[in-house]
NUMARTOR-59383 format. One line per field, with one value per residue: residue number from 1; residue in one letter; x, y, z of N, C-alpha, C in turn. Coordinates in steps of 0.02 Angstrom, whole numbers, padded with zeros to 5 digits, always signed. Layout:
seq	c(NUM/...)
type	c(A/...)
n_east	c(X/...)
n_north	c(Y/...)
n_up	c(Z/...)
ca_east	c(X/...)
ca_north	c(Y/...)
ca_up	c(Z/...)
c_east	c(X/...)
c_north	c(Y/...)
c_up	c(Z/...)
***
This chain:
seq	c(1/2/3/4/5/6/7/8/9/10/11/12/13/14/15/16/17/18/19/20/21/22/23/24/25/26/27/28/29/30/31/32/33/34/35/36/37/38/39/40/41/42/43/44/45/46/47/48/49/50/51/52/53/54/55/56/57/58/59/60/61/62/63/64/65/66/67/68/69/70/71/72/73/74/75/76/77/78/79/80/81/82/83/84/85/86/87/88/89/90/91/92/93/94/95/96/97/98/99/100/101/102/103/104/105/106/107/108/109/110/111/112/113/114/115/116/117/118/119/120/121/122/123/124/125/126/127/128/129/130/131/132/133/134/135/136/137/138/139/140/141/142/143/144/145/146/147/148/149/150/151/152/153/154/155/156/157/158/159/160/161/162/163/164/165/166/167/168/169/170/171/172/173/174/175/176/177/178/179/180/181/182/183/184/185/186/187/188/189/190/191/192/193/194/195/196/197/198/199/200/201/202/203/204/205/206/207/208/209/210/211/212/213/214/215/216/217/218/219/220/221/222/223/224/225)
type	c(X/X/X/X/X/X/X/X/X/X/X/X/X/X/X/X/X/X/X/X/X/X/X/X/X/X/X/X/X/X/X/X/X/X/X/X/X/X/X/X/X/X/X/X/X/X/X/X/X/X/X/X/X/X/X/X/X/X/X/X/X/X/X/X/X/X/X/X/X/X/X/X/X/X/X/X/X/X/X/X/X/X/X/X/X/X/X/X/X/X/X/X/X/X/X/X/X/X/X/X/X/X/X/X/X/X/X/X/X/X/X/X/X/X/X/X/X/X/X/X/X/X/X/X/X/X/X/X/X/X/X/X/X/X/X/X/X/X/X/X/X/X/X/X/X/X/X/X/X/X/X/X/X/X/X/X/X/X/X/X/X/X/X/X/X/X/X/X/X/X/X/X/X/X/X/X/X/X/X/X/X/X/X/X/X/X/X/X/X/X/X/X/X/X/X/X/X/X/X/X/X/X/X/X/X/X/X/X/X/X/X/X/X/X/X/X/X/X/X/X/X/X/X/X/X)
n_east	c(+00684/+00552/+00415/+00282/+00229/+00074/-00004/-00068/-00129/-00054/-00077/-00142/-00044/+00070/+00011/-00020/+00109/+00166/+00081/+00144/+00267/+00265/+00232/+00292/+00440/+00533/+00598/+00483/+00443/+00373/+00267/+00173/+00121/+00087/+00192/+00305/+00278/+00332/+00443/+00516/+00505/+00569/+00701/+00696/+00707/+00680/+00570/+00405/+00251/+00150/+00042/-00071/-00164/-00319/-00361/-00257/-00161/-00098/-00031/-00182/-00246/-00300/-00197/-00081/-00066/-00051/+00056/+00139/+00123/+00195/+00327/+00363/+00316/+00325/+00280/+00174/+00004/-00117/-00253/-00301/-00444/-00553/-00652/-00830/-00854/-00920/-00885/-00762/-00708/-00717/-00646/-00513/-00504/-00502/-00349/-00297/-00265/-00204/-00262/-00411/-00468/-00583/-00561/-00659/-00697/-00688/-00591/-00438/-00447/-00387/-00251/-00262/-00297/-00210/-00102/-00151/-00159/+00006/+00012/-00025/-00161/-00310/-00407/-00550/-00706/-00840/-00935/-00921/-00949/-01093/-01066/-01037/-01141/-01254/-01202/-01122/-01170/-01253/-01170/-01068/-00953/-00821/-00824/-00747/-00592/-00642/-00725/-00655/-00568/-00682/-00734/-00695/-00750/-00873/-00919/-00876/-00746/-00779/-00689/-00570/-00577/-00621/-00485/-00396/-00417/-00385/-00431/-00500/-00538/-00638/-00726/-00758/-00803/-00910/-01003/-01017/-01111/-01204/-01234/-01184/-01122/-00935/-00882/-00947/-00897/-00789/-00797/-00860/-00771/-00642/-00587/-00457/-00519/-00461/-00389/-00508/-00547/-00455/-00456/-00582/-00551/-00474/-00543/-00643/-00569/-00543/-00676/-00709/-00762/-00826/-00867/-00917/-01042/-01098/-00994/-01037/-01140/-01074/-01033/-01101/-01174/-01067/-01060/-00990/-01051)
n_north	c(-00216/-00135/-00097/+00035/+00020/+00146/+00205/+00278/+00192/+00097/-00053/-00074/-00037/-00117/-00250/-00234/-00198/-00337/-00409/-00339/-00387/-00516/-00517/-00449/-00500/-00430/-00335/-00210/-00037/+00090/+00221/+00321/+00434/+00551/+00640/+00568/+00487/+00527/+00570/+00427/+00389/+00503/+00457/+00338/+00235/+00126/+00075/+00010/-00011/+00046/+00054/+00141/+00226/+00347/+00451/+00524/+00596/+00779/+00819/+00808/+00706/+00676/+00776/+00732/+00616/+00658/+00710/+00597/+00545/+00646/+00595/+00473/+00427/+00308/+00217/+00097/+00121/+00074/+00106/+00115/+00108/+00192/+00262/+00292/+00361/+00418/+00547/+00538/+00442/+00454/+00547/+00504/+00407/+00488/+00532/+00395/+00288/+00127/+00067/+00055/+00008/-00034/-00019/-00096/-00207/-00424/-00517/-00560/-00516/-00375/-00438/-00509/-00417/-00334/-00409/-00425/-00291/-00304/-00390/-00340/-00302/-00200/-00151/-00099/-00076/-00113/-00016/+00091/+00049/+00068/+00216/+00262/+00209/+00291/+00418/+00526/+00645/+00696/+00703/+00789/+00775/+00800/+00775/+00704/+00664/+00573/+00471/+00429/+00325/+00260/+00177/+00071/-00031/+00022/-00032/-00187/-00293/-00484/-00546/-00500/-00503/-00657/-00694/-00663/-00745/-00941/-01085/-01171/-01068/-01024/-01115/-01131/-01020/-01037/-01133/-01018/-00934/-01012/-01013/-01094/-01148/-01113/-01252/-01328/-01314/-01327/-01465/-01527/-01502/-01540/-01483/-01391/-01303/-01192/-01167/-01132/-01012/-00952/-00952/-00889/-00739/-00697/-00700/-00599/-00498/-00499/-00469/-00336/-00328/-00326/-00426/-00605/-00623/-00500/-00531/-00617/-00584/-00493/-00556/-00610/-00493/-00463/-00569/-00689/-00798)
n_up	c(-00880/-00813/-00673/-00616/-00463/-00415/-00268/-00139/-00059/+00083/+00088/-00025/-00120/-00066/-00118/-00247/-00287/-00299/-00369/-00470/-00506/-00521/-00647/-00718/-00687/-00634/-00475/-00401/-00423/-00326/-00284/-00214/-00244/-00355/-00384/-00357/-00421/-00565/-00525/-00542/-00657/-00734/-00702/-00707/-00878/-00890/-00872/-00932/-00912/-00809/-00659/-00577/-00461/-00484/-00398/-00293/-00141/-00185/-00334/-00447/-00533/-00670/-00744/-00671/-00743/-00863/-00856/-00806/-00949/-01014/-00984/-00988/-01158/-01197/-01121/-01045/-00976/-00841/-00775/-00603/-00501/-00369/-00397/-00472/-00565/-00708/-00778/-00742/-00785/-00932/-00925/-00928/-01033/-01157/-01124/-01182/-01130/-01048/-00994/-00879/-00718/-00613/-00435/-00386/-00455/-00486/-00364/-00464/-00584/-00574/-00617/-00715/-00811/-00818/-00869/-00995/-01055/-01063/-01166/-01267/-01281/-01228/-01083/-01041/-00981/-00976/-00970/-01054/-01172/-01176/-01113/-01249/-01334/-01317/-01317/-01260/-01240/-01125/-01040/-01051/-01131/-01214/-01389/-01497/-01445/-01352/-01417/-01495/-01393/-01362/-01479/-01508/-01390/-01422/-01544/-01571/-01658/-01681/-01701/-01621/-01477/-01461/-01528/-01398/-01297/-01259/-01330/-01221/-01125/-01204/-01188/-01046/-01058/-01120/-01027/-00939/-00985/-00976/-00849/-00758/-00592/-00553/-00482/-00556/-00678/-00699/-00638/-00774/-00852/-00823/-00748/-00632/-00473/-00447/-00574/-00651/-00612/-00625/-00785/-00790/-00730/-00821/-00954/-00915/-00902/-01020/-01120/-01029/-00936/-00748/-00663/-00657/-00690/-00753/-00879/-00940/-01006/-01064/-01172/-01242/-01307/-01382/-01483/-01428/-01387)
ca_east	c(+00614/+00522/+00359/+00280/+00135/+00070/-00055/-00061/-00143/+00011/-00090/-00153/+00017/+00093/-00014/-00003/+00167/+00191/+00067/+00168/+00326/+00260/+00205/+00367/+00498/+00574/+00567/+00437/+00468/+00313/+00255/+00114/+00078/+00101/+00268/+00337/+00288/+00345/+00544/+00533/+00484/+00619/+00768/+00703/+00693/+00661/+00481/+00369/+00216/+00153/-00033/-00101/-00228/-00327/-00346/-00204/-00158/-00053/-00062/-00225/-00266/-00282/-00117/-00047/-00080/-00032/+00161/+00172/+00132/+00259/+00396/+00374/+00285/+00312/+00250/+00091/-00029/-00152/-00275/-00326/-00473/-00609/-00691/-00862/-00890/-00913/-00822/-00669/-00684/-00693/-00581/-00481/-00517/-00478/-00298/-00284/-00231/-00212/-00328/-00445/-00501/-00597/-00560/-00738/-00687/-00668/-00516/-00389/-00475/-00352/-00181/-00284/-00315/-00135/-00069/-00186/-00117/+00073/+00011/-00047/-00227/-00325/-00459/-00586/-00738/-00915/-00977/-00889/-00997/-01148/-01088/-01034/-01219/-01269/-01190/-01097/-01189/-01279/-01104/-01042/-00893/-00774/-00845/-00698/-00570/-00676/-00760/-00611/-00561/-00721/-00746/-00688/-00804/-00951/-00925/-00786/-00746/-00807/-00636/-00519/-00589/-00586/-00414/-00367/-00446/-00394/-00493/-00514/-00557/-00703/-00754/-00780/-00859/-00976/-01023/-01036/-01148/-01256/-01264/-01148/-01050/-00875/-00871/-01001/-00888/-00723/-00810/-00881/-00712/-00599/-00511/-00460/-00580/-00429/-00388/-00574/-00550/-00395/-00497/-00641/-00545/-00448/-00633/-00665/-00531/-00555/-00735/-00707/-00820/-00819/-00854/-00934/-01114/-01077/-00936/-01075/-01212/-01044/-01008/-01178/-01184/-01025/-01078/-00963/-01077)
ca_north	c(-00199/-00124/-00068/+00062/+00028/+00197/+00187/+00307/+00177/+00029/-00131/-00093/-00025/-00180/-00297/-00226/-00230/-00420/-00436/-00328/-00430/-00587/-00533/-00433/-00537/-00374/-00303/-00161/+00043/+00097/+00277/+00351/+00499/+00588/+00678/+00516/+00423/+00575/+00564/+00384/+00413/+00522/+00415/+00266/+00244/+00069/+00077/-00003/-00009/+00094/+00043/+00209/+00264/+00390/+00498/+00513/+00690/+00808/+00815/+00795/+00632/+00695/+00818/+00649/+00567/+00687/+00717/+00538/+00537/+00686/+00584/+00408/+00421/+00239/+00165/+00067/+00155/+00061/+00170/+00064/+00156/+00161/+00271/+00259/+00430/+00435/+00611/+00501/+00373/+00467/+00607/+00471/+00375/+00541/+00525/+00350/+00241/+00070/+00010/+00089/-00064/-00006/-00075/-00145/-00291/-00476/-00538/-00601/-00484/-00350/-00444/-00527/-00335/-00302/-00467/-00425/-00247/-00313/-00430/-00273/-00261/-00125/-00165/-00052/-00101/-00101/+00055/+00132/+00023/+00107/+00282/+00272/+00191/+00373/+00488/+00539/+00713/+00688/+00697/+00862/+00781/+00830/+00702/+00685/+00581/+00507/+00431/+00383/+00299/+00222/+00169/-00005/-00071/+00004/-00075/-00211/-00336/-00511/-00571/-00464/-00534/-00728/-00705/-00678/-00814/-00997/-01126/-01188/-01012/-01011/-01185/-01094/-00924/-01044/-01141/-00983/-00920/-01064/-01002/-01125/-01122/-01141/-01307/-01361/-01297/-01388/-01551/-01542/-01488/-01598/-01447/-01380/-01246/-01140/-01159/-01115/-00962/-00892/-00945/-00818/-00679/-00673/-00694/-00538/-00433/-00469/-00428/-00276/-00327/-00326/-00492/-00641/-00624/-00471/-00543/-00662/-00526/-00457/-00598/-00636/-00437/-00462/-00657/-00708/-00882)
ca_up	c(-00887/-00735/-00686/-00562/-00432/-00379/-00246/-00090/+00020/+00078/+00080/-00122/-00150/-00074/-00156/-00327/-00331/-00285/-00427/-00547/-00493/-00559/-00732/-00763/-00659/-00590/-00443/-00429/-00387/-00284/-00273/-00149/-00279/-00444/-00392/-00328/-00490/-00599/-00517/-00554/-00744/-00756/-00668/-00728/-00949/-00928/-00829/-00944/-00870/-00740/-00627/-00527/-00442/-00498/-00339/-00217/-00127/-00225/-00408/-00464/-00586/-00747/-00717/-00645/-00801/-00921/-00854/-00832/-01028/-01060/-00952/-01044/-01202/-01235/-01032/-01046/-00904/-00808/-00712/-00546/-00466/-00328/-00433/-00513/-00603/-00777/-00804/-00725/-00850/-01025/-00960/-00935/-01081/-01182/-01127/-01225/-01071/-01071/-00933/-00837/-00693/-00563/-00380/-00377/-00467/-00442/-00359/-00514/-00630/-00591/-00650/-00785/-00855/-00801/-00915/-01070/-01082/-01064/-01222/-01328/-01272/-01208/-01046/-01010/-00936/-01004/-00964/-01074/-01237/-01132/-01136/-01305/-01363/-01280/-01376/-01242/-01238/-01071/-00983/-01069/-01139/-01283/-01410/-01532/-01429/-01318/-01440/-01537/-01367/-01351/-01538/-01513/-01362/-01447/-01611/-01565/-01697/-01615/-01687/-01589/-01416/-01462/-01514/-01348/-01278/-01284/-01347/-01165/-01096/-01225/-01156/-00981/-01045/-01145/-01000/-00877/-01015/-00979/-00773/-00736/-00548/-00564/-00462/-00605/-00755/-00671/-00670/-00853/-00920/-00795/-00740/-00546/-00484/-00474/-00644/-00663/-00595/-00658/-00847/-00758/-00711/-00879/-00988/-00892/-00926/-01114/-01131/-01024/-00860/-00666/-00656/-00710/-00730/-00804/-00939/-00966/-01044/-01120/-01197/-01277/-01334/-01437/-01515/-01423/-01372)
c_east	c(+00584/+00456/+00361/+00194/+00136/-00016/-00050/-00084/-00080/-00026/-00104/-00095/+00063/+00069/-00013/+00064/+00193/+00138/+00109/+00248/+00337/+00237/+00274/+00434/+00551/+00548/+00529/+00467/+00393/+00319/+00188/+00084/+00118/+00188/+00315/+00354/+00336/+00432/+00539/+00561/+00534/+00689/+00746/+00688/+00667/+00588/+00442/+00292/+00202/+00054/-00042/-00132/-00259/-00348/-00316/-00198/-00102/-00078/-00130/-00225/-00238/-00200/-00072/-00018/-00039/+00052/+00174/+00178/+00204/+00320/+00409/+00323/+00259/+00267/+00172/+00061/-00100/-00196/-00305/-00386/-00527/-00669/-00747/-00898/-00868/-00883/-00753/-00654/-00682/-00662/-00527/-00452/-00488/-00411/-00255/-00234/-00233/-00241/-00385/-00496/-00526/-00597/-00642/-00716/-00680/-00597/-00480/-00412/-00412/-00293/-00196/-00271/-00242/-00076/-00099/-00169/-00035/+00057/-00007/-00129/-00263/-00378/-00503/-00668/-00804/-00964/-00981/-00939/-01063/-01143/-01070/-01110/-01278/-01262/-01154/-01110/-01202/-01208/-01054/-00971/-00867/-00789/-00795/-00654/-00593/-00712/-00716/-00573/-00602/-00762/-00734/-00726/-00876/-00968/-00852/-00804/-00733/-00729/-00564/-00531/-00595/-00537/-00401/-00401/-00450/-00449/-00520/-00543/-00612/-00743/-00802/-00810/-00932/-01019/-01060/-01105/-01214/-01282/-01232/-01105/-00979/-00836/-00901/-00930/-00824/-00730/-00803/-00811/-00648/-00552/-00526/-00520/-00540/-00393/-00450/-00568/-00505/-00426/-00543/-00605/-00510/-00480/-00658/-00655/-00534/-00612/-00751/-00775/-00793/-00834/-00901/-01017/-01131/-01035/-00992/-01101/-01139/-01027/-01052/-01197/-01123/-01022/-01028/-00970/-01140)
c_north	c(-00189/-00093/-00025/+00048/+00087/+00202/+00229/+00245/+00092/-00016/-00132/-00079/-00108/-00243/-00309/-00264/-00316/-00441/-00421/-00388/-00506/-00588/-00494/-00446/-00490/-00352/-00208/-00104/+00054/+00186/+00303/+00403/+00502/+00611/+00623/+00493/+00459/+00564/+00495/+00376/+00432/+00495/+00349/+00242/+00169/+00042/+00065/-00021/+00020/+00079/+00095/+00209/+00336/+00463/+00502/+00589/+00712/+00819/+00791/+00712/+00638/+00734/+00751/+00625/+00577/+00699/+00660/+00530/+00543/+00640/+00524/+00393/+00341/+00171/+00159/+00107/+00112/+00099/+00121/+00099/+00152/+00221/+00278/+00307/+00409/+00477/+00580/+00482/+00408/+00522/+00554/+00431/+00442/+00550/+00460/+00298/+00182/+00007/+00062/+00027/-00012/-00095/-00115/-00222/-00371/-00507/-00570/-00560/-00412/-00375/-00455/-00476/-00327/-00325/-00457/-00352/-00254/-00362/-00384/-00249/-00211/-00153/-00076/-00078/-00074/-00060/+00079/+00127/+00059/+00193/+00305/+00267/+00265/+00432/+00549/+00630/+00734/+00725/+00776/+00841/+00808/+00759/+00663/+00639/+00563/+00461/+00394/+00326/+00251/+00183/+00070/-00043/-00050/-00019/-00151/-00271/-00406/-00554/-00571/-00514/-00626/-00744/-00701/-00708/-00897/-01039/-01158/-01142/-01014/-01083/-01135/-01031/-00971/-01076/-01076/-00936/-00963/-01075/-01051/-01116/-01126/-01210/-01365/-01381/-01344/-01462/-01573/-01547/-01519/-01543/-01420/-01312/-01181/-01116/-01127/-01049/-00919/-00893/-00864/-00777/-00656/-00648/-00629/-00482/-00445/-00449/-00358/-00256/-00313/-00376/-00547/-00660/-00568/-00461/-00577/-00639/-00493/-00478/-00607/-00578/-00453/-00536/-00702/-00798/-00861)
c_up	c(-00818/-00753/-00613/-00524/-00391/-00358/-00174/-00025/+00035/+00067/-00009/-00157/-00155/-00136/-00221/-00360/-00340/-00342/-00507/-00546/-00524/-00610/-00753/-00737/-00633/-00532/-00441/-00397/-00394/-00283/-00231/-00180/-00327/-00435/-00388/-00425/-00561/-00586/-00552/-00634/-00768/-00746/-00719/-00820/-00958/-00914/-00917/-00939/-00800/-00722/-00572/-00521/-00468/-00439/-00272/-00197/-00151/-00291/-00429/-00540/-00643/-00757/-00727/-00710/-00857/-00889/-00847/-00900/-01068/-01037/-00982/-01082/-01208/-01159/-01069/-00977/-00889/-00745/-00660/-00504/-00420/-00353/-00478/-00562/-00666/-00795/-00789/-00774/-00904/-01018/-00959/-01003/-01146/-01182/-01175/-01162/-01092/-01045/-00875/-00780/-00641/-00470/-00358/-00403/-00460/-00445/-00431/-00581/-00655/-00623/-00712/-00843/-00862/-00860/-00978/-01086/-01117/-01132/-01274/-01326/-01250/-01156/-01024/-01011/-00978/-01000/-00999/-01183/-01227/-01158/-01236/-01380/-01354/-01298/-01328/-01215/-01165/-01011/-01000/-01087/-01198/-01322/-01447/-01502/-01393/-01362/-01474/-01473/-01345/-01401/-01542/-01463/-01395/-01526/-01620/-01635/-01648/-01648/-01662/-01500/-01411/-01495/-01457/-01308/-01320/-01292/-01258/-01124/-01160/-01204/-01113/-01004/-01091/-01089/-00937/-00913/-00999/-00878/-00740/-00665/-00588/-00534/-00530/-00669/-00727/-00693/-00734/-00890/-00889/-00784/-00661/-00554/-00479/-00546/-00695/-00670/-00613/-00736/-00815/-00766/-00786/-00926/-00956/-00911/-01015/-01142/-01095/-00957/-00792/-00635/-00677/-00729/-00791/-00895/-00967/-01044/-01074/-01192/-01267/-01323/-01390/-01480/-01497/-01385/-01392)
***
C-alpha cells in the first residue's frame, strides 16, 4: 500500500510525506507536478491515496486531477491547497475528490483530514455548506454535480459526523463549544493538552472547518452540542 505527496514546493512536500508515512506505514513517492504524479500512477497500481496541490507549474489542476482519475480510478485524492477561490473549490468538488484542505488551516488538521478519508470519509471544509445554501448561481457553476458533491454538507445527517467521533472527542467539542481554552478542557477531562489537541484537530476535520472556533459554530449548525 503506498501513497503520493505531490507538492512543488520541498519543505510541504517533505513534510507531507513524513505525515503520509505514518498513517500508511510505507514509505512515500513524492512528485513536484502533475506529469511526475501521472508516471507514478501508472508504475505504481498500489498508490492508494494520493495528497496534491492544486497549482504547481505544468499541467494545470483540474487536467492534473482528471488523468490522475483516468490512471487510478480506485486512489483516494486529497486536494492540499493555498487556494481560496471558490471556482477552485466546486470545480474541484465537481470532480468528486476526497478532500479538499486548504493550507490555511490549523496545524494537525491536515493529517486529521488525511486519516478520516483513509477511514471512508469525505473532508471538505465549510464553505462549501455556504455556497451550496446559495444556489451556487452567483459563481456561474454547472449546478448538477456540484451540487451532488455538495449535497451532504448542506443537508448532512447529524448522525454521520458523531459517528466519527469518540465519545471523548465529543467531551472536547462540547466543552470548546462552551469557549473553553484547551489548557481549561485538559484539566476538566484529566487529559494532556496534547491529547487535547490532536482531539481538536480531528473535531475539525469531521465537521469540515479551519479550525476551532470555526468547528465550534459548525458544530452547533449541525446539533451537534
Amino acid at each position: 500500500m503506498a501513497a503520493l505527496a505531490c507538492d512543488d514546493h520541498p519543505l510541504v512536500r517533505s513534510a507531507l510525506a513524513l505525515v503520509l508515512e505514518d498513517i500508511v506505514g510505507e514509505p512515500v513517492l513524492t512528485a513536484t507536478n502533475f506529469a511526475e504524479a501521472w508516471a507514478h500512477a501508472e508504475e505504481r497500481r498500489d498508490i492508494v491515496l494520493a495528497v496534491v496541490d492544486l497549482h504547481m507549474p505544468g499541467i494545470g489542476g483540474i487536467d492534473g486531477l482528471e488523468g490522475l482519475r483516468e490512471r487510478a480510478p480506485g486512489m483516494k485524492i486529497v486536494v492540499l491547497t493555498g487556494s481560496d477561490s471558490d471556482a477552485d473549490l466546486l470545480a474541484v468538488l465537481a470532480l468528486g475528490v476526497d478532500g479538499f484542505v486548504p493550507k490555511s488551516v490549523e496545524p494537525g488538521v491536515v493529517e486529521a483530514a488525511i486519516r478520516l478519508v483513509m477511514a471512508g470519509g469525505r473532508y471538505l471544509p465549510a464553505r462549501v455548506a455556504e455556497l451550496a445554501a446559495q444556489g451556487l448561481g452567483e459563481l456561474g457553476a454547472t449546478p448538477v454535480p456540484v451540487a451532488t458533491a455538495a449535497a451532504a454538507p448542506s443537508a448532512p445527517p447529524i448522525e454521520a459526523p458523531l459517528g466519527r467521533l469518540s465519545a471523548r472527542q465529543r467531551d472536547v467539542l462540547d466543552q470548546m463549544a462552551r469557549g473553553r481554552a484547551n489548557k481549561e478542557i485538559a484539566q476538566l477531562l484529566g487529559l494532556s493538552p496534547s491529547t487535547v489537541k490532536t482531539h481538536i484537530a480531528h473535531i475539525i476535520a469531521v465537521v469540515g472547518a479551519s479550525n476551532r472556533t470555526e468547528a465550534a459554530t459548525r458544530a452547533r449548525e449541525l446539533g451537534l452540542v
